[in-house]
Biotite code that builds the C-alpha atoms (Angstrom):
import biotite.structure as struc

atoms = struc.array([
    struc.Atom([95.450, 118.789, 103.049], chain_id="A", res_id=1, res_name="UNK", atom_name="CA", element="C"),
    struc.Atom([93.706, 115.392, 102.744], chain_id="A", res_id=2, res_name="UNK", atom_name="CA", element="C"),
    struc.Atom([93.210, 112.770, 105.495], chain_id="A", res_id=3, res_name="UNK", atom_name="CA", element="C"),
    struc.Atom([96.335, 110.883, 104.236], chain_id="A", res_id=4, res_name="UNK", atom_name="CA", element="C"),
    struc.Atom([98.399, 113.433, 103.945], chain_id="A", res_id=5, res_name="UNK", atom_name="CA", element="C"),
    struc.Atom([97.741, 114.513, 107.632], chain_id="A", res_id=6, res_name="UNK", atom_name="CA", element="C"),
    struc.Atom([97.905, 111.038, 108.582], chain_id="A", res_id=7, res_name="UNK", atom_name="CA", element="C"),
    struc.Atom([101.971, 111.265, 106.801], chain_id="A", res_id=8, res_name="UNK", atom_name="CA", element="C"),
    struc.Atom([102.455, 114.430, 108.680], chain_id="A", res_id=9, res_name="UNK", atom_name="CA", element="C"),
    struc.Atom([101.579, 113.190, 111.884], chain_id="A", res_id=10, res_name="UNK", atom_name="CA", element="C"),
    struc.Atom([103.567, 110.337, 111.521], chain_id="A", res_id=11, res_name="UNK", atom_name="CA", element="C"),
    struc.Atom([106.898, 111.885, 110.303], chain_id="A", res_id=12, res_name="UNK", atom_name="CA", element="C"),
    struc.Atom([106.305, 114.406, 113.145], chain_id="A", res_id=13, res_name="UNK", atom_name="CA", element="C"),
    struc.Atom([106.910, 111.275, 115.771], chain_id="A", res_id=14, res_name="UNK", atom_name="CA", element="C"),
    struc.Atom([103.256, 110.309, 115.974], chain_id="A", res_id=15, res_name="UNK", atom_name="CA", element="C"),
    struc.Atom([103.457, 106.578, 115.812], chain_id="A", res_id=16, res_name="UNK", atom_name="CA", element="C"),
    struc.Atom([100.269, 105.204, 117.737], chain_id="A", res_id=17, res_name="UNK", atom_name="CA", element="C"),
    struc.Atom([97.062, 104.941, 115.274], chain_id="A", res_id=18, res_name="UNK", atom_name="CA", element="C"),
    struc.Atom([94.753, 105.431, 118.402], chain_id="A", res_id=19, res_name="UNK", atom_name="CA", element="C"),
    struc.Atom([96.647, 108.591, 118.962], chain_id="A", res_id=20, res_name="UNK", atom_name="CA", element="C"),
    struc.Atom([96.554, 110.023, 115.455], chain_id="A", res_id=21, res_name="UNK", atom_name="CA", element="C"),
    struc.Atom([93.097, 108.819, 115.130], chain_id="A", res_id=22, res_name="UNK", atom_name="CA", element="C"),
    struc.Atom([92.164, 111.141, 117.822], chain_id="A", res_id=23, res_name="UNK", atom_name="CA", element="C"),
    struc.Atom([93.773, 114.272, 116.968], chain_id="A", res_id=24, res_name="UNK", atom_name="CA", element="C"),
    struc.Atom([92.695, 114.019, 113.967], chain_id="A", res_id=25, res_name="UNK", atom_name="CA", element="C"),
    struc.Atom([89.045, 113.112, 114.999], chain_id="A", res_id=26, res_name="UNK", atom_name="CA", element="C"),
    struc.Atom([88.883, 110.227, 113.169], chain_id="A", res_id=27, res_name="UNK", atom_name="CA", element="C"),
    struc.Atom([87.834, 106.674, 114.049], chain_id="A", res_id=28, res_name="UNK", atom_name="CA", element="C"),
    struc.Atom([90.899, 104.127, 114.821], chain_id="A", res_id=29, res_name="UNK", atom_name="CA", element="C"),
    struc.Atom([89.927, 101.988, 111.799], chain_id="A", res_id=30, res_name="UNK", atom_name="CA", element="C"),
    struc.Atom([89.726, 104.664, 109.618], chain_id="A", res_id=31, res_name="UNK", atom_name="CA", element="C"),
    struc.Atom([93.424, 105.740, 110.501], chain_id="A", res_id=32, res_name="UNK", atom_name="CA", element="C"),
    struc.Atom([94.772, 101.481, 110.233], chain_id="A", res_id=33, res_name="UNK", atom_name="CA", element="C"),
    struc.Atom([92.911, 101.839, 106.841], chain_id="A", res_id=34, res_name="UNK", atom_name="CA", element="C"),
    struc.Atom([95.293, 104.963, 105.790], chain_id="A", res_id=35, res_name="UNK", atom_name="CA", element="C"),
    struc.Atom([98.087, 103.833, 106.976], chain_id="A", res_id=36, res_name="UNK", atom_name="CA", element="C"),
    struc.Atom([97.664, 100.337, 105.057], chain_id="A", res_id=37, res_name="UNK", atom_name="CA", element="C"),
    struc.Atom([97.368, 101.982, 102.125], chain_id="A", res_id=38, res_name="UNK", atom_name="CA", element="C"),
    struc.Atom([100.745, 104.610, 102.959], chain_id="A", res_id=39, res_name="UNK", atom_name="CA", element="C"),
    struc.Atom([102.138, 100.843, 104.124], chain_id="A", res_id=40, res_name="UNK", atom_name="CA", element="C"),
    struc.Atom([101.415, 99.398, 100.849], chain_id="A", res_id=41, res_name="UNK", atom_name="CA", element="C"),
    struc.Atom([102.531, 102.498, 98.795], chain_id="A", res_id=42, res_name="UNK", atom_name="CA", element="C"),
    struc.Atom([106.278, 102.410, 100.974], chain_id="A", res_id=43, res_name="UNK", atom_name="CA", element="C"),
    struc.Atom([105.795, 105.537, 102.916], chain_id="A", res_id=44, res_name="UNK", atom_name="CA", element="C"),
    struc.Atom([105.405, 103.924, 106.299], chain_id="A", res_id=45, res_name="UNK", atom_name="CA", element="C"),
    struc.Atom([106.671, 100.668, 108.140], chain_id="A", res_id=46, res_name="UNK", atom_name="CA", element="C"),
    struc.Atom([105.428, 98.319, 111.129], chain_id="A", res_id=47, res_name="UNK", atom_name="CA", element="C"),
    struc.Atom([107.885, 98.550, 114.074], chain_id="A", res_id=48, res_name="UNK", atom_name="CA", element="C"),
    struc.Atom([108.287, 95.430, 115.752], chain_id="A", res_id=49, res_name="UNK", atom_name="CA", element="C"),
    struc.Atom([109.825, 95.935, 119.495], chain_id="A", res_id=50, res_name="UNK", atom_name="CA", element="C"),
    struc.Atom([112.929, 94.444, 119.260], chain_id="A", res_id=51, res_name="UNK", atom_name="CA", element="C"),
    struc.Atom([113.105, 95.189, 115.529], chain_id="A", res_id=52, res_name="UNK", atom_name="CA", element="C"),
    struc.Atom([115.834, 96.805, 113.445], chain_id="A", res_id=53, res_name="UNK", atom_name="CA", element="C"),
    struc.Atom([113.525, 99.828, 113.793], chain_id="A", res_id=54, res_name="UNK", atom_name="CA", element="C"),
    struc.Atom([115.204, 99.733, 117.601], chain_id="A", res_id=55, res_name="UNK", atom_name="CA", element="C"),
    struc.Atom([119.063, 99.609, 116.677], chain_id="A", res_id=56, res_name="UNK", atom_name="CA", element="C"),
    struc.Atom([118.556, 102.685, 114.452], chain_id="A", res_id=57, res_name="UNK", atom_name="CA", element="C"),
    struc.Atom([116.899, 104.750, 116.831], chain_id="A", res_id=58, res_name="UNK", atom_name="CA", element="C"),
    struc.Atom([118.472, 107.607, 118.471], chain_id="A", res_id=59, res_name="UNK", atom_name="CA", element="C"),
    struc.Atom([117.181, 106.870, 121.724], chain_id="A", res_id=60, res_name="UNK", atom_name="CA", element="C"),
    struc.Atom([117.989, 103.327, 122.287], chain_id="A", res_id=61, res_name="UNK", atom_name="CA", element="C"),
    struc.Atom([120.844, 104.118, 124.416], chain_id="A", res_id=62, res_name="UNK", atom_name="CA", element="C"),
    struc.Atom([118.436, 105.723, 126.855], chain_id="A", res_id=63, res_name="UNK", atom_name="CA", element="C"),
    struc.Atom([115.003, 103.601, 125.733], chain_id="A", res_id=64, res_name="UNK", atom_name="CA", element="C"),
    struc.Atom([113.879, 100.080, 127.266], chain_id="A", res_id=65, res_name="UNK", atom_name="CA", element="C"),
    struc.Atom([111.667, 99.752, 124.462], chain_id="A", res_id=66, res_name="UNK", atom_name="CA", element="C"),
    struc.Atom([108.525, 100.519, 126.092], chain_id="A", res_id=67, res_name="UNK", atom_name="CA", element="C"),
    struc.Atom([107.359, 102.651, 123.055], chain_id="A", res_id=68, res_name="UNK", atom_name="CA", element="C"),
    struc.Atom([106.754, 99.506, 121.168], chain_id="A", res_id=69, res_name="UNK", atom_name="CA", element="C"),
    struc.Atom([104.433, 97.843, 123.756], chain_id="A", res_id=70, res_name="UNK", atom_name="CA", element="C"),
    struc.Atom([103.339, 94.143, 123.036], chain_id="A", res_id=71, res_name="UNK", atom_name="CA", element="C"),
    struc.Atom([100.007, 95.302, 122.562], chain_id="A", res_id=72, res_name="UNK", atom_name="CA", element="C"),
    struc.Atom([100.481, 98.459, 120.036], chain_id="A", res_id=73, res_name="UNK", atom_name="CA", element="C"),
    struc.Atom([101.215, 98.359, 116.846], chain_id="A", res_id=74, res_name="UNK", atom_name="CA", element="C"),
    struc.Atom([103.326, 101.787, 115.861], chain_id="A", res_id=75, res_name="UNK", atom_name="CA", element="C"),
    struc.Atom([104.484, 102.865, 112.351], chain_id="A", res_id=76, res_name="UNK", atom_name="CA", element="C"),
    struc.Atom([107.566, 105.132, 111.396], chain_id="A", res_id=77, res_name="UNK", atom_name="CA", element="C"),
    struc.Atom([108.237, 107.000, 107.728], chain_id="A", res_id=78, res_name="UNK", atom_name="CA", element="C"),
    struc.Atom([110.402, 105.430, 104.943], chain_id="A", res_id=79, res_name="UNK", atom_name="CA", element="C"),
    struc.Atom([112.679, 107.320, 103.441], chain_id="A", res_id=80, res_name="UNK", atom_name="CA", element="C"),
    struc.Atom([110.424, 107.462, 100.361], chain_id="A", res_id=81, res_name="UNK", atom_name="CA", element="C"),
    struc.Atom([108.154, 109.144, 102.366], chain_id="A", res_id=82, res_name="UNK", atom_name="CA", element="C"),
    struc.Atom([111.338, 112.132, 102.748], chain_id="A", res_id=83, res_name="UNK", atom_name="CA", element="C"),
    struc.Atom([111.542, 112.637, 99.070], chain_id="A", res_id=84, res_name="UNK", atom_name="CA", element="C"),
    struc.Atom([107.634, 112.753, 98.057], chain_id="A", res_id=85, res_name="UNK", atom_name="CA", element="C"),
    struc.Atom([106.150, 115.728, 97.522], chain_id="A", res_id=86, res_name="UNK", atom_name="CA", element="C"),
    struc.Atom([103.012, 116.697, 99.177], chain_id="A", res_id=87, res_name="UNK", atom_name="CA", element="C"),
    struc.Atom([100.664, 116.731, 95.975], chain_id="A", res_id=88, res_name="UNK", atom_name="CA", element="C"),
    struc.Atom([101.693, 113.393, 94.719], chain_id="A", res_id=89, res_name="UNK", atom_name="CA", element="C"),
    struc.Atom([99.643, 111.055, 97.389], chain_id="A", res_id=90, res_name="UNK", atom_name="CA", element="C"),
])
């Protein structure tokens, strides 16, 4: 599996931080931004904005004040074309 595609996995798997996927993956934090521009640009991934639509759709907004979108982080969640790739076609 290639650094993008564990970059996808982590993501899908509720990973949504870059500085935490950058270091379980033991990679450097601009590396990671780099991937996920590039899974951003391709429509696999998407910018949550606190506040965002991102918030009324999740399943823990009844419980959440929103502090997993801090002011100061930016956090990504999967598309739903990232649900119907394959794992050989990135």
């Amino acid at each position: 599996m290639g650094k993008i595609e564990r970059v996808l996995s982590l993501i899908r798997e509720g990973e949504r931080n870059p500085a935490e996927i950058a270091g379980k993956l033991g990679m450097s934090r601009e590396e990671v931004e780099g991937i996920i521009k590039i899974l951003e640009s391709m429509g696999y991934v998407e910018r949550i904005e606190k506040g965002s639509g991102a918030c009324e759709t999740c399943p823990l907004r009844s419980i959440c004040p929103g502090s997993c979108v801090r002011k100061t982080a930016t956090v990504y969640r999967v598309t739903k074309k990232s649900f119907s790739l394959k794992q050989d076609h990135i």
